[in-house]
DSSP file (Angstrom, degrees, kcal/mol; ACC not computed):
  #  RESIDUE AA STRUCTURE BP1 BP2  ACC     N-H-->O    O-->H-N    N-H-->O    O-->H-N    TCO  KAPPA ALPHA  PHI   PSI    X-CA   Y-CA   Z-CA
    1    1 A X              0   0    0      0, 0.0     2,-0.4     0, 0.0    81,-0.1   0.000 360.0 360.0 360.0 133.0  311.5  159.6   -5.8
    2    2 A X        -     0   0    0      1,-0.1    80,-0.7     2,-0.1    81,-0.4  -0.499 360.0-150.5 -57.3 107.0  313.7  161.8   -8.0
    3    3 A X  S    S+     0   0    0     -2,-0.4    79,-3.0    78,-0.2    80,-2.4   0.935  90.3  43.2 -47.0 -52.5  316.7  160.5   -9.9
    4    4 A X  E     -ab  32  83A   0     27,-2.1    29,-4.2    77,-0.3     2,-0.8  -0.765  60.0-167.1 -88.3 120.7  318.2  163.7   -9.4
    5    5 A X  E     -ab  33  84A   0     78,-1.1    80,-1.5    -2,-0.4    29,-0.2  -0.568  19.4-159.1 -92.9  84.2  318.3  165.8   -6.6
    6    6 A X  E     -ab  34  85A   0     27,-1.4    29,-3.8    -2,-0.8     2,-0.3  -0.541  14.3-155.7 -44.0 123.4  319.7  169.9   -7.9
    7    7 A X  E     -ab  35  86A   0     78,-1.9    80,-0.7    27,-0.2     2,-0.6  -0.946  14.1-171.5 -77.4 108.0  321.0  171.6   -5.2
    8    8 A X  E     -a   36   0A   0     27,-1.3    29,-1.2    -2,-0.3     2,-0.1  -0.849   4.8-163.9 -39.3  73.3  321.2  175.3   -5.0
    9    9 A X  E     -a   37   0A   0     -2,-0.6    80,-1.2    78,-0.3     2,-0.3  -0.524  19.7-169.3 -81.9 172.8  323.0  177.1   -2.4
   10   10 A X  E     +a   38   0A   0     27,-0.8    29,-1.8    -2,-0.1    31,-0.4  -0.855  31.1 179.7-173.6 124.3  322.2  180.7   -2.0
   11   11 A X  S    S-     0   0    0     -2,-0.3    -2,-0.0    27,-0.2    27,-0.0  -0.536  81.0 -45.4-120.2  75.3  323.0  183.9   -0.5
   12   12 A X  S    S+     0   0    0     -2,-0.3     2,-0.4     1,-0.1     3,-0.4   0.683  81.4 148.8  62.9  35.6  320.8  187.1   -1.3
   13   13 A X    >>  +     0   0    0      1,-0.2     4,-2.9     2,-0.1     3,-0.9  -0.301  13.4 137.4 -91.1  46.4  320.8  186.2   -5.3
   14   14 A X  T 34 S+     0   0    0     -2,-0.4     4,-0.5     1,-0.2    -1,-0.2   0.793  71.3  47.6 -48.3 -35.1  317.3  187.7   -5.8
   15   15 A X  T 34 S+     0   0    0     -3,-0.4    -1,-0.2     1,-0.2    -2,-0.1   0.708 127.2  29.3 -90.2  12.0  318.3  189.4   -9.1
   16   16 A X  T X> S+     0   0    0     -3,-0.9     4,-2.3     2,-0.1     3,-1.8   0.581  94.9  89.2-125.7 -27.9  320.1  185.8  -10.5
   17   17 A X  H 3X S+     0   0    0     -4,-2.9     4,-2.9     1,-0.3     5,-0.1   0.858  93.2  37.2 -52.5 -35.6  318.1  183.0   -8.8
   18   18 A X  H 3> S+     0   0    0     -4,-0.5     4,-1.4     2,-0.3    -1,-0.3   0.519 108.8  59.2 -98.3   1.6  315.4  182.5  -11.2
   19   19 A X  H <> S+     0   0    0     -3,-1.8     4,-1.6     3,-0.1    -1,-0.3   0.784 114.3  46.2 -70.1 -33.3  317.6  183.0  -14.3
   20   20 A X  H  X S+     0   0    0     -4,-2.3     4,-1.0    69,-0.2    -2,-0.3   0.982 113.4  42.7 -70.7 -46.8  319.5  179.9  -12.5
   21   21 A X  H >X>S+     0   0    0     -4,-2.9     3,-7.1     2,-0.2     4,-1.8   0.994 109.7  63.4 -73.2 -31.8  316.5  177.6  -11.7
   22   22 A X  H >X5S+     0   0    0     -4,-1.4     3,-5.9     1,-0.3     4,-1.0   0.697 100.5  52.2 -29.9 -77.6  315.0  178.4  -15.4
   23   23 A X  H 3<5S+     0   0    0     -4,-1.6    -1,-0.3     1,-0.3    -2,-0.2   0.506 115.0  37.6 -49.0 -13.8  317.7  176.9  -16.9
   24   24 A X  H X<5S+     0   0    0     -3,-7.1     3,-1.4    -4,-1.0    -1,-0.3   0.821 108.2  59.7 -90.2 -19.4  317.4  173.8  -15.0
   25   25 A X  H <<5S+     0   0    0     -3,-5.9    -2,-0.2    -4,-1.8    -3,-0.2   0.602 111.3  53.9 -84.8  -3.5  313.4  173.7  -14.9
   26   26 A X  T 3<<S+     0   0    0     -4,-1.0    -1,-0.3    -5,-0.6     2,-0.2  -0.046  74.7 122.7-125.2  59.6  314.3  173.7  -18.9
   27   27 A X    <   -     0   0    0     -3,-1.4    69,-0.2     1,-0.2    68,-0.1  -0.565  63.8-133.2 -93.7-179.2  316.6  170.8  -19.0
   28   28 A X  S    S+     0   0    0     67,-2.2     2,-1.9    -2,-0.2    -1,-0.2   0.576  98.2  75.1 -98.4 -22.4  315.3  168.0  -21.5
   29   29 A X        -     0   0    0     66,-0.6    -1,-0.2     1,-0.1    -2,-0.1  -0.602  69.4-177.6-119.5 133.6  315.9  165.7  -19.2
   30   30 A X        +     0   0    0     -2,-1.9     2,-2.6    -3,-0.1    -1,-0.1   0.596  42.2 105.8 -86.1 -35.5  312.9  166.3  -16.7
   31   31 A X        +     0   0    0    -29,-0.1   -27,-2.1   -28,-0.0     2,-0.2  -0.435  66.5  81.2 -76.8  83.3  313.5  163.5  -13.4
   32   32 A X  E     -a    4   0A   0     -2,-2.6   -27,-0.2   -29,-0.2   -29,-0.0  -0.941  62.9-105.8-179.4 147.9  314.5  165.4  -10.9
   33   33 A X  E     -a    5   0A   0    -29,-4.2   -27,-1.4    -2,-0.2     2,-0.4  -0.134  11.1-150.4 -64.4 161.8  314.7  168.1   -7.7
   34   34 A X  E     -ac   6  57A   0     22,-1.6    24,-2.0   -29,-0.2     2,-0.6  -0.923  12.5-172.1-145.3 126.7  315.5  171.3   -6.9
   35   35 A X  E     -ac   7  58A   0    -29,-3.8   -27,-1.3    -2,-0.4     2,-0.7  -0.939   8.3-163.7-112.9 110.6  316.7  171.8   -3.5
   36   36 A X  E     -ac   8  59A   0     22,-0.7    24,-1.8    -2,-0.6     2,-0.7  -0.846   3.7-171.0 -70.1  80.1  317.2  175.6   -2.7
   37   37 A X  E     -a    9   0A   0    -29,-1.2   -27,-0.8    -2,-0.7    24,-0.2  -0.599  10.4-154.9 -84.2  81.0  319.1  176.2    0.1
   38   38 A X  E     -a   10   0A   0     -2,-0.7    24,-1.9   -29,-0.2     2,-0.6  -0.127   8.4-153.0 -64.3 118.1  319.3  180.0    1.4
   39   39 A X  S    S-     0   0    0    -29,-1.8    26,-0.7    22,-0.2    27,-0.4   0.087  78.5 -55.7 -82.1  11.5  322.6  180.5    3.4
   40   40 A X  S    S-     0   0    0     -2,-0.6    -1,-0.1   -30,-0.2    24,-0.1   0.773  74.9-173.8  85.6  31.3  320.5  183.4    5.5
   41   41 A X        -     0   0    0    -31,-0.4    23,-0.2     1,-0.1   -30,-0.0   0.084  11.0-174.0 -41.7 175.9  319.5  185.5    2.5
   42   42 A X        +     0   0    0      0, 0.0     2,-0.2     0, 0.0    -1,-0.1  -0.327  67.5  68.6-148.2  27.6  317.7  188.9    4.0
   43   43 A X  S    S-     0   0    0      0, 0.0     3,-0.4     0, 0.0   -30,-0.1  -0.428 106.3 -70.2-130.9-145.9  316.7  190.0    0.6
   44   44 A X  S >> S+     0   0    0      1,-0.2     3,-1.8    -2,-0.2     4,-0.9   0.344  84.6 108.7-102.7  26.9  314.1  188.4   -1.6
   45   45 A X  H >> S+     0   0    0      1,-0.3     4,-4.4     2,-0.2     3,-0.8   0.869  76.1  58.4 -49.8 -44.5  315.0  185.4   -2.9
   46   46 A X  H 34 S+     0   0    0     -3,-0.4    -1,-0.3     1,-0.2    -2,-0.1   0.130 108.5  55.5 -88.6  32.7  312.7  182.9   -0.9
   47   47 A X  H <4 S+     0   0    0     -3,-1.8    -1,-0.2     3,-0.0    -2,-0.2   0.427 111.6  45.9 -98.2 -28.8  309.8  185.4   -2.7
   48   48 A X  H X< S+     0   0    0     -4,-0.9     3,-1.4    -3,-0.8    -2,-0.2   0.900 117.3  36.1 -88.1 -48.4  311.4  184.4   -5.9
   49   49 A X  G >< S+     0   0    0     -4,-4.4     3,-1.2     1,-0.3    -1,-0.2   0.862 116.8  55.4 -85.3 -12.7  311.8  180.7   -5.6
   50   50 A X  G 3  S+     0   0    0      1,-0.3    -1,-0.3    -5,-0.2    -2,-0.2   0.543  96.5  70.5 -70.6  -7.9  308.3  180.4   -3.6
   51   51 A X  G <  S+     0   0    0     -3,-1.4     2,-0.4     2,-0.1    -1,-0.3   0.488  80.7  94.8 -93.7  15.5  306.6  182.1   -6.5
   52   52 A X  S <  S-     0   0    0     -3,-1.2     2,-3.0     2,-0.1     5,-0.1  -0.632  70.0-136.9-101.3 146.1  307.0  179.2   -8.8
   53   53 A X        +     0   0    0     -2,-0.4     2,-0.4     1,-0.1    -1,-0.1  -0.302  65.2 112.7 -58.3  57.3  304.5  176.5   -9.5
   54   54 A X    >   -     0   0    0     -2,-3.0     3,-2.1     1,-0.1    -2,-0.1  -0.823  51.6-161.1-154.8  97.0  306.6  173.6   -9.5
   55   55 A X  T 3  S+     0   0    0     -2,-0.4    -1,-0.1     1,-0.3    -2,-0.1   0.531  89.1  75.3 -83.1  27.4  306.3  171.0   -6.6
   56   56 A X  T 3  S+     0   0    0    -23,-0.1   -22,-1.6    -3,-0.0    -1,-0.3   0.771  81.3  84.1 -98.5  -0.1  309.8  169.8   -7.6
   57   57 A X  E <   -c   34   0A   0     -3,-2.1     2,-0.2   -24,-0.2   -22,-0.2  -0.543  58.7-170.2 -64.2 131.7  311.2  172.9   -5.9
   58   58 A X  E     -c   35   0A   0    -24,-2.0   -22,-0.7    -2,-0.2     2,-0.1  -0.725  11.9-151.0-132.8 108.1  311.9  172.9   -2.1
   59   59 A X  E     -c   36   0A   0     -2,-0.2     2,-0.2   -24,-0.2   -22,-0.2  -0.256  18.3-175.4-132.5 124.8  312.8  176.5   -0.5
   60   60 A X        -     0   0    0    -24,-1.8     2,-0.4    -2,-0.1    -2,-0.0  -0.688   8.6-166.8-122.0 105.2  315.1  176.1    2.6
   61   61 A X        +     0   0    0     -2,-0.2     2,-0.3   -24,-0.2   -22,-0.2  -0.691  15.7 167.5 -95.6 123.5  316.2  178.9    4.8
   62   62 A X        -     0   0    0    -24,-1.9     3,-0.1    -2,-0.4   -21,-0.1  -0.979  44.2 -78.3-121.6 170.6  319.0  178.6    7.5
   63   63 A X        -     0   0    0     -2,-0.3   -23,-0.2     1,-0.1   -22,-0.1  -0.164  58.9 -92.3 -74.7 145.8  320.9  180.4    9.4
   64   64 A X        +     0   0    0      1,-0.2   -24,-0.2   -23,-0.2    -1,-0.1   0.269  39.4 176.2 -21.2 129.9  324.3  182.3    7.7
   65   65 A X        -     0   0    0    -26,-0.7    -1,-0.2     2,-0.2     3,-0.1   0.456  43.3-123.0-118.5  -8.2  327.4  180.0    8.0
   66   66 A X  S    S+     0   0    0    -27,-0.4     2,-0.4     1,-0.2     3,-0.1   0.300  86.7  70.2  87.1 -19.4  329.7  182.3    6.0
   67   67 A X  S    S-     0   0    0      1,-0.1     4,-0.3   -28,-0.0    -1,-0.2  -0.842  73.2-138.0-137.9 164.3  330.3  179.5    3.7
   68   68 A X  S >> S+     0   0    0     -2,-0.4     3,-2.8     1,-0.2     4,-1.8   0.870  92.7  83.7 -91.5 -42.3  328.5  177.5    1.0
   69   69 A X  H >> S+     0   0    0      1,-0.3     4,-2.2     2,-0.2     3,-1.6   0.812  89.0  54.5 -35.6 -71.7  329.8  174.5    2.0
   70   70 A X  H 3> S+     0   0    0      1,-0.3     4,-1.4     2,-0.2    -1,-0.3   0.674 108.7  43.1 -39.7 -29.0  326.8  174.3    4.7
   71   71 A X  H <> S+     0   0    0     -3,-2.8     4,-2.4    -4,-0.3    -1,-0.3   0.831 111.0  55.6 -90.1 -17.5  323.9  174.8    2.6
   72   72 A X  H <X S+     0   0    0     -4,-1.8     4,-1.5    -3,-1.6    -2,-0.2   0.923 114.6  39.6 -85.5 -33.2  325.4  172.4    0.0
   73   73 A X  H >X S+     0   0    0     -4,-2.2     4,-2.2    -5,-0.3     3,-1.9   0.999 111.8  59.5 -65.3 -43.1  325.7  169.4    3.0
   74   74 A X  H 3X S+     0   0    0     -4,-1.4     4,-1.2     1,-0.3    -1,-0.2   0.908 105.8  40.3 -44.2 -49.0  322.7  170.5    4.1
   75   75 A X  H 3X S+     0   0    0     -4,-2.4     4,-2.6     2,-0.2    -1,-0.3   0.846 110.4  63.7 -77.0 -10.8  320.8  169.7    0.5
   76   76 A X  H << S+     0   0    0     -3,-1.9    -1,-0.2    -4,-1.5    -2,-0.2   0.950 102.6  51.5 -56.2 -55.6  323.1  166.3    0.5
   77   77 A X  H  < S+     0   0    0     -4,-2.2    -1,-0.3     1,-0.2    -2,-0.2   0.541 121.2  31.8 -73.8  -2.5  321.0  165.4    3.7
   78   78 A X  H  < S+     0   0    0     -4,-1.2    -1,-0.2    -5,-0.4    -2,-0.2   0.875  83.3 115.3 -95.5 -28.6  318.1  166.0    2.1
   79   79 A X     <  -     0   0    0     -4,-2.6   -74,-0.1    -5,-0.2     5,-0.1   0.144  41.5-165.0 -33.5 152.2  318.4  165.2   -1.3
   80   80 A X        +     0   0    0      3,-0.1    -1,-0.1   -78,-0.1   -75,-0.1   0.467  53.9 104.9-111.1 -32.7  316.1  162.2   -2.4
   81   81 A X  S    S-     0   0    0      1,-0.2   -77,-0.3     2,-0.1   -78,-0.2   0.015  74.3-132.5 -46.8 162.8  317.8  161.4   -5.8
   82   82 A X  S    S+     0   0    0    -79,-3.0    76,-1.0   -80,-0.7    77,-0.5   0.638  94.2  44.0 -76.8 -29.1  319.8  158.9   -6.5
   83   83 A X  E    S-bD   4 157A   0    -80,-2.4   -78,-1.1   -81,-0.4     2,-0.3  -0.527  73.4-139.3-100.1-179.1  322.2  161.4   -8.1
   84   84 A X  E     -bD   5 156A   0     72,-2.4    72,-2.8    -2,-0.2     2,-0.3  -0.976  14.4-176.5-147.8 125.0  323.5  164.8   -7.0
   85   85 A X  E     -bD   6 155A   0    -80,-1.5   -78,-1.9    -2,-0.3     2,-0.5  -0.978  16.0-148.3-135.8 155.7  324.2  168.3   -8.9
   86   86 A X  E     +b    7   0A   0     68,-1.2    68,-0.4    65,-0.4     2,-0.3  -0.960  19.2 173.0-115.7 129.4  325.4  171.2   -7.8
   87   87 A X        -     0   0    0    -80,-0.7     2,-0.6    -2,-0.5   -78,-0.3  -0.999  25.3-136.9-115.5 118.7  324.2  174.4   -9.4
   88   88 A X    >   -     0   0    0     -2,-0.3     2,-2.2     1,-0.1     3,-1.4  -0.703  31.1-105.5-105.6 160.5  325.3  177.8   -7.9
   89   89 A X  T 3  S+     0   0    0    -80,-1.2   -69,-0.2    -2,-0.6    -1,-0.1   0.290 114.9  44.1 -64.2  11.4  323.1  180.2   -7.6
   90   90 A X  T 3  S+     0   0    0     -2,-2.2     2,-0.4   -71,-0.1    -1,-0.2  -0.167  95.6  91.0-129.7  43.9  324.7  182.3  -10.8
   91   91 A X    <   -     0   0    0     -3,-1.4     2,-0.3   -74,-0.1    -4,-0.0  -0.955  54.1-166.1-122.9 142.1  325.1  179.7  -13.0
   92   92 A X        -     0   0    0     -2,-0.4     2,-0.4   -69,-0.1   -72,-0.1  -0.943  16.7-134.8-127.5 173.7  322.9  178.2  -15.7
   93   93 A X        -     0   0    0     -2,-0.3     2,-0.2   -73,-0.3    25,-0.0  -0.634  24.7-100.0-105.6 140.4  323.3  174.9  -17.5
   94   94 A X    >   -     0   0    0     -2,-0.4     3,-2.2     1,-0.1     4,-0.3  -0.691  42.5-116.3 -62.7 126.6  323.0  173.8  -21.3
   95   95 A X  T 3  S+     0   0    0      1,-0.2   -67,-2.2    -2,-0.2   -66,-0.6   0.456 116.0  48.7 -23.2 -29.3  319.8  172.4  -21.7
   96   96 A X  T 3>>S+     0   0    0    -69,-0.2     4,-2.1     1,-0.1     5,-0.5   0.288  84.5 109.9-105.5  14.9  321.1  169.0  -22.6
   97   97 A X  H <>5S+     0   0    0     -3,-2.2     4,-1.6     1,-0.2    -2,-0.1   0.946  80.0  28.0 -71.7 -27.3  323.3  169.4  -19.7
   98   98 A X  H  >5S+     0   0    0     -4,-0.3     4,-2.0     2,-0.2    -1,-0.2   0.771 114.0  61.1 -84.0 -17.6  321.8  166.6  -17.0
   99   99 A X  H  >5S+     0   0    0      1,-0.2     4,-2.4     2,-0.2    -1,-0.2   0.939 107.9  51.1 -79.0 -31.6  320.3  164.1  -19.7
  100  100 A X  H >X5S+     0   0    0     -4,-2.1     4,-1.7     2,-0.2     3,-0.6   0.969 116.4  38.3 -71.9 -50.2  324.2  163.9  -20.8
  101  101 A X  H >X<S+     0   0    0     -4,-1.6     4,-2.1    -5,-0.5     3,-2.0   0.979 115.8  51.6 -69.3 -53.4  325.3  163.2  -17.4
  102  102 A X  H 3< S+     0   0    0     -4,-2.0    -1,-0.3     1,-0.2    -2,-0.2   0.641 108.1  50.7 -11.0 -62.3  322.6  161.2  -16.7
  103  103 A X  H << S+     0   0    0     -4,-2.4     4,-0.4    -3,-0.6    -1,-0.2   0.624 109.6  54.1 -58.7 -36.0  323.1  159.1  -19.7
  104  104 A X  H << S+     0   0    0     -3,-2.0    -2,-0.2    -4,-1.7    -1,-0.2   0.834 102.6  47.2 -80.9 -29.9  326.6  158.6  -18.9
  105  105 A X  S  < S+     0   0    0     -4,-2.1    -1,-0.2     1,-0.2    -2,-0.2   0.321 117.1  52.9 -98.0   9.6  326.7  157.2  -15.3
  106  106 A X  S    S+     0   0    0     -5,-0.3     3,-0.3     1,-0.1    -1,-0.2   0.549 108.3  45.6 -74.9 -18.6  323.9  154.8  -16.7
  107  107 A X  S    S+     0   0    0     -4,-0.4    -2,-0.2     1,-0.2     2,-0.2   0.409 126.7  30.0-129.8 -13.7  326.0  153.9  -19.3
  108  108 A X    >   +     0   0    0      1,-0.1     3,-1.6     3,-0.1    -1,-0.2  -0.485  57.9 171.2-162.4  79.8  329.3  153.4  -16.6
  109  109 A X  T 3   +     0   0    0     -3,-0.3    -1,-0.1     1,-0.2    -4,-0.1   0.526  63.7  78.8 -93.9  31.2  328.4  152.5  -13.7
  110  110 A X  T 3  S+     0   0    0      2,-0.0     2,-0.3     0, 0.0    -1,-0.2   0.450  86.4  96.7 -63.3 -14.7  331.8  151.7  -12.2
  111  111 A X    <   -     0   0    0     -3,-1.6     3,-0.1     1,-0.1    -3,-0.1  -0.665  49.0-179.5 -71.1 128.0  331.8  155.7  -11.9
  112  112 A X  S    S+     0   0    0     -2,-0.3    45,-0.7     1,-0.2     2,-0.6   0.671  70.8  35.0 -85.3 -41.1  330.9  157.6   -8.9
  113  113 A X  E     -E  156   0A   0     43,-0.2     2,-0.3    47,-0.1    43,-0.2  -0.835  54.6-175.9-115.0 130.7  331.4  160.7  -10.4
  114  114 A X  E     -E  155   0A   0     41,-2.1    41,-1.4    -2,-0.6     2,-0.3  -0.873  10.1-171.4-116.6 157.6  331.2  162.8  -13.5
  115  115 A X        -     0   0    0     -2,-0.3     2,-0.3    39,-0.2    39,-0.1  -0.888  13.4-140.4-137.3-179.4  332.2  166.8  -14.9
  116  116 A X        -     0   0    0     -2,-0.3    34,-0.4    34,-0.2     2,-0.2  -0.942  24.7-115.7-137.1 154.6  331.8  168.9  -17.3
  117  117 A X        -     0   0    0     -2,-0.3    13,-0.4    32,-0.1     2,-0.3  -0.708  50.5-148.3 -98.4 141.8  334.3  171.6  -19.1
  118  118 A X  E     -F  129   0B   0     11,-2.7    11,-4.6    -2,-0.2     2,-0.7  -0.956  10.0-125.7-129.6 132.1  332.1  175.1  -18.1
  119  119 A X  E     -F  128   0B   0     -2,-0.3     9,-0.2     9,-0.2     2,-0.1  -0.818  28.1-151.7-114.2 117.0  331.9  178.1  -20.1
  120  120 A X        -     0   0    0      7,-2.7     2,-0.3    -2,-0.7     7,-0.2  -0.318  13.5-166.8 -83.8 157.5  332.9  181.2  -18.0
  121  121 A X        +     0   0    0      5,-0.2     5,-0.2    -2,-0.1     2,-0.2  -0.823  21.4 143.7-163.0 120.4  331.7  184.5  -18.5
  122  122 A X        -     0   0    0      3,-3.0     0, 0.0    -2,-0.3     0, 0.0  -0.742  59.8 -85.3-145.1-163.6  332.2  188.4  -17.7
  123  123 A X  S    S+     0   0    0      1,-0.2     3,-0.1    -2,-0.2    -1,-0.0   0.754 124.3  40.1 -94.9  -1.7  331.8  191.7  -19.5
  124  124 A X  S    S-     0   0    0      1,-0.2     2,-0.2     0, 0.0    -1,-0.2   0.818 121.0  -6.5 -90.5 -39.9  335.3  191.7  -21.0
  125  125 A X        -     0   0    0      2,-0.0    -3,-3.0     0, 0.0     2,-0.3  -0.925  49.3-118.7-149.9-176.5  335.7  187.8  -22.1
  126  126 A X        +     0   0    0     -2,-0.2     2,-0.3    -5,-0.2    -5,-0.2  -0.986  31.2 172.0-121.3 123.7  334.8  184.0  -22.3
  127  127 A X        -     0   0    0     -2,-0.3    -7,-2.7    -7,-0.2     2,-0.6  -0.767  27.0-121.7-168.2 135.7  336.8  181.3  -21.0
  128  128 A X  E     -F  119   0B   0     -2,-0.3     2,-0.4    -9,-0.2    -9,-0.2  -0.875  20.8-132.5-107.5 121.7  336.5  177.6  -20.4
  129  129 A X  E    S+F  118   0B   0    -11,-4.6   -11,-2.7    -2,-0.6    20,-0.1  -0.958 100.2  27.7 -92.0 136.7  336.9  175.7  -17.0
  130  130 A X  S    S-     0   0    0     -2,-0.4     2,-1.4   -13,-0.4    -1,-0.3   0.531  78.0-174.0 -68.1 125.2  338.7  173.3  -17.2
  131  131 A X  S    S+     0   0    0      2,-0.0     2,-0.2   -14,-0.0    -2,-0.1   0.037  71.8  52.0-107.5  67.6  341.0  174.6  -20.2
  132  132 A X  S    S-     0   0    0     -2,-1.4     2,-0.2     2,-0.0    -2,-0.1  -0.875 101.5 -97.5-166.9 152.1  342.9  171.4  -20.5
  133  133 A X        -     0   0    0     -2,-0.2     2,-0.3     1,-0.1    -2,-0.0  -0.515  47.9-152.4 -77.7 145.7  341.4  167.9  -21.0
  134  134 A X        -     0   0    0     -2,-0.2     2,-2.0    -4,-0.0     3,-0.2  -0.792  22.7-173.1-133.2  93.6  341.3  166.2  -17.4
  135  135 A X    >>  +     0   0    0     -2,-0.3     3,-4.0     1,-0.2     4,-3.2  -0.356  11.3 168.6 -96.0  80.9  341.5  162.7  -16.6
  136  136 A X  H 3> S+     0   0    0     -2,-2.0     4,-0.8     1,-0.3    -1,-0.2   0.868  76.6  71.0 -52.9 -26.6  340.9  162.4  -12.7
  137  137 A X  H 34 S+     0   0    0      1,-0.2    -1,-0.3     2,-0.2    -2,-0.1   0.656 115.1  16.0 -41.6 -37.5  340.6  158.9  -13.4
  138  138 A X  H <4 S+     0   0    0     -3,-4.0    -1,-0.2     2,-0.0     3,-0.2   0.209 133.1  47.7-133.3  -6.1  344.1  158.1  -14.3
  139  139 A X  H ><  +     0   0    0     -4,-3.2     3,-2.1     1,-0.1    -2,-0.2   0.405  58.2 147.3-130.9  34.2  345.6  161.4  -12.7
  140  140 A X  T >X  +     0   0    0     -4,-0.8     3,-1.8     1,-0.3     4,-1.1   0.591  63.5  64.6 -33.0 -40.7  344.2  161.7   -9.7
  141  141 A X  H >> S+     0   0    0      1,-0.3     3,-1.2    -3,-0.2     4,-1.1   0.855  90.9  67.0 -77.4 -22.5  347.0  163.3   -8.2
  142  142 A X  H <> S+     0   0    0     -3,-2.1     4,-1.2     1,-0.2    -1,-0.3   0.782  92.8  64.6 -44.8 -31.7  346.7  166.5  -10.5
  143  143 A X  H <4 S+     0   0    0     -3,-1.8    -1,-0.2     2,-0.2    -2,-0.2   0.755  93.5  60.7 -43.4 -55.8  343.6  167.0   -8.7
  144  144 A X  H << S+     0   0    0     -3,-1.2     3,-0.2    -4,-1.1    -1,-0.2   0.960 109.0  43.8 -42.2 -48.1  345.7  167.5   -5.3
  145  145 A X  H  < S+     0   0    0     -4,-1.1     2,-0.3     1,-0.3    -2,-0.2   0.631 128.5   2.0-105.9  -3.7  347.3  170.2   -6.6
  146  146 A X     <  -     0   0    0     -4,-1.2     2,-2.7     0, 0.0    -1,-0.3  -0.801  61.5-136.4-167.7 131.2  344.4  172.3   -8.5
  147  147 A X        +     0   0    0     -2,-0.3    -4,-0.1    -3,-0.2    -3,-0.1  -0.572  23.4 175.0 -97.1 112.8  341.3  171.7   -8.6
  148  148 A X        +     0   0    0     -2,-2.7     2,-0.8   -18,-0.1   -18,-0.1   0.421  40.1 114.0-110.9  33.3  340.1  172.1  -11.8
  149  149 A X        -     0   0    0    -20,-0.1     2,-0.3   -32,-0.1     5,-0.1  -0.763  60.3-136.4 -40.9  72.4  336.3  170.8  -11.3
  150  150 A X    >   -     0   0    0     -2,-0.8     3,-5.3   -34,-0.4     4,-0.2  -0.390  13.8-144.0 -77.3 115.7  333.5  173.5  -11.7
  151  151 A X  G >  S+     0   0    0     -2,-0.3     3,-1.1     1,-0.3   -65,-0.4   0.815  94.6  63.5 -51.2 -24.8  331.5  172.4   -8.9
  152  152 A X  G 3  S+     0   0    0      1,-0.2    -1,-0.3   -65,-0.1    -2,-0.1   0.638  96.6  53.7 -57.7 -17.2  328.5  173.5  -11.2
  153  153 A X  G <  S+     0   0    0     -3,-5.3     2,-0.6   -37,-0.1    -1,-0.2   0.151  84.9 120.2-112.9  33.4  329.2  171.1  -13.6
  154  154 A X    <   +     0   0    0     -3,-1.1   -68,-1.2   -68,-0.4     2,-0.4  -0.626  32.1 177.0 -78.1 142.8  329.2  168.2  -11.1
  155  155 A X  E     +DE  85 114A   0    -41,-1.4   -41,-2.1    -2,-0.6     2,-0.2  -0.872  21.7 170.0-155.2  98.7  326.8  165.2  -11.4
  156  156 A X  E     -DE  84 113A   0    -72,-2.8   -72,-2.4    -2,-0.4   -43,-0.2  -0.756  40.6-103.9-125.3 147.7  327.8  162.3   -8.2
  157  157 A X  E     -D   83   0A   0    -45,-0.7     4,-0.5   -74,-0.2   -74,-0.2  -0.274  27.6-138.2 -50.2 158.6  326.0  158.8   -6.7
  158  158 A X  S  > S+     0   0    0    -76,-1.0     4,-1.6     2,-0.1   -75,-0.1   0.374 106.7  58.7 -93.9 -15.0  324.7  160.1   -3.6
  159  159 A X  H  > S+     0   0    0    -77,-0.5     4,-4.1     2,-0.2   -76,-0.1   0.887 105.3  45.5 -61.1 -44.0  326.1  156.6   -2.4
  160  160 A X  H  4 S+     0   0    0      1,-0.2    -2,-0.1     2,-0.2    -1,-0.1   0.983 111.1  50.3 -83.8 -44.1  329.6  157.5   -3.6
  161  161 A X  H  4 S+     0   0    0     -4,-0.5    -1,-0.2     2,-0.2    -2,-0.2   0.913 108.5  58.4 -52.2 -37.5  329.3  161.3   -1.8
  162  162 A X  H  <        0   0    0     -4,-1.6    -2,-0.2     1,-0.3    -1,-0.2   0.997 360.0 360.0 -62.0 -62.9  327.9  158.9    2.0
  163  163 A X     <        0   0    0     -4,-4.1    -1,-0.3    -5,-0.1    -2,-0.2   0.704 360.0 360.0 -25.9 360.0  331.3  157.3    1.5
């Protein structure tokens, strides 16, 4: 079993998917899935992620839901980890990015949940999500009223997510 399950939804992101899993297949820290869930691609994506050697990859096609939100419960019910991250399918990660998280909800486990500040990017500028330190811990209620949480940089118990 995998400490970590990655989940990957995905909706016709042939020309992005495998920049996205590289970056996970080159984290340093190595115990862990990748659950691919295709949202009802029609293009070639489940060519792309089937071509890899890697039996910690698992390819899953269902039908369109219009929303991401389906493929991502969907890899929840599968996931095997004990943890859970959400990557989306045009995002990559800092190398060091899961061994940190990892390290950290070892290191506190009174935590269900952890994030990370994400560095945004288009052809004019670069930008940080969140760009203000954010302590959901003691300010939850800021939380209510934006969420500022890059669902990419999230790293949860699968225990605390069954709550």
């Amino acid at each position: 079993m995998p400490e970590v399950s990655v989940i990957i939804p995905t909706y016709n992101r042939s020309d992005l998917i495998q920049k996205t899993i590289d970056s996970i297949l080159s984290q340093e820290f190595s115990d862990f899935e990748i659950i691919v869930i295709s949202n009802g691609s029609t293009d070639d994506t489940k060519n792309i992620v089937q071509s890899y050697n890697e039996q910690r990859i698992r390819f899953i096609h269902q039908a369109g839901s219009g929303s991401p939100a389906s493929p991502r419960n969907h890899g929840i019910r599968l996931a095997r980890g004990k943890y859970i991250a959400f990557c989306d399918d045009d995002d990559t990660w800092a190398p060091d990015k899961l061994k940190k998280q990892y390290e950290f909800m070892l290191n506190n486990p009174n935590y269900g949940a952890c994030f990370t500040k994400m560095t945004h990017f288009n052809e004019e500028e670069i930008w940080i999500n969140p760009d203000i330190e954010t302590n959901l811990f003691t300010n939850s209620s800021s939380l209510l009223k934006k969420n500022t949480v890059p669902l990419s940089s999230l790293f949860v118990k699968k225990d605390f997510l069954k709550e």
